[in-house]
C-alpha positions as CSV (number, residue, x, y, z in Angstrom):
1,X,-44.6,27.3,20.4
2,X,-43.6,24.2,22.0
3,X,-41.7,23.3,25.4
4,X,-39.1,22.5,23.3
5,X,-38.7,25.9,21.3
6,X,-39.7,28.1,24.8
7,X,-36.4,26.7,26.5
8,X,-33.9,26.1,23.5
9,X,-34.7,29.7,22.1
10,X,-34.5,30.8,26.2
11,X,-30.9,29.3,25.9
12,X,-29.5,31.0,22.7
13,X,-26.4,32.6,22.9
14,X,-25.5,30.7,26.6
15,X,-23.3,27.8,27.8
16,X,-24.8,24.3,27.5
17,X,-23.4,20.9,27.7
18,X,-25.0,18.0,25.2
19,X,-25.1,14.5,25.4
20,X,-25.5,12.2,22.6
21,X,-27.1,9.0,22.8
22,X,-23.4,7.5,21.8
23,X,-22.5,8.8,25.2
24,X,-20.1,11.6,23.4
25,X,-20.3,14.8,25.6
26,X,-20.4,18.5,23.5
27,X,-20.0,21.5,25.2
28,X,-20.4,25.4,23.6
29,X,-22.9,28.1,23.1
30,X,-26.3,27.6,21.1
31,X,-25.9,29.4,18.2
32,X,-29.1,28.5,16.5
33,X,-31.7,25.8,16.2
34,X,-34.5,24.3,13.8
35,X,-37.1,21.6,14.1
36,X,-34.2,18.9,13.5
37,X,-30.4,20.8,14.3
38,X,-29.1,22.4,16.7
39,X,-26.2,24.6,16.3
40,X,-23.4,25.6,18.6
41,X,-19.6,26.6,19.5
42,X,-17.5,24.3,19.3
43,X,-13.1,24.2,20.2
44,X,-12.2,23.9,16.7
45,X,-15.5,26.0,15.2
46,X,-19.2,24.9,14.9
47,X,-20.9,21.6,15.2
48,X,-24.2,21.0,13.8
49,X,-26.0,18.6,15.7
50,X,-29.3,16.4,14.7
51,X,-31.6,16.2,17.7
52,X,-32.6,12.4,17.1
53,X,-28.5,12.0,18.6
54,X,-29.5,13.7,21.6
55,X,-29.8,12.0,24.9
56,X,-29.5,15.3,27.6
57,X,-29.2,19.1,27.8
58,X,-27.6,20.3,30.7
59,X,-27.9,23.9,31.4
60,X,-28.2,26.8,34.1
């Protein structure tokens, strides 16, 4: 298992806050993830997110 899968998988079900490389800012729960989405809450439902967008995860 990679870093990568040992801390998303960690974070499942909890409050992050992502930002995309366009400098867009998405906050919700982590539903779910793969080796290319991530998926989480979002105000008007669920966004699906493609990693390669991804600049940061905050969380904790």
């Amino acid at each position: 298992m990679s870093l990568q899968d040992e801390v998303l998988s960690s974070l499942l079900g909890k409050d992050i806050t992502v930002f995309l490389v366009s400098g867009t800012r998405l906050e919700g729960k982590l539903l779910d993830f793969d080796n290319f989405t991530l998926s989480m809450t979002a105000p008007k439902g669920r966004s699906l997110v493609y990693k390669h967008a991804i600049a940061t995860i905050i969380y904790g």
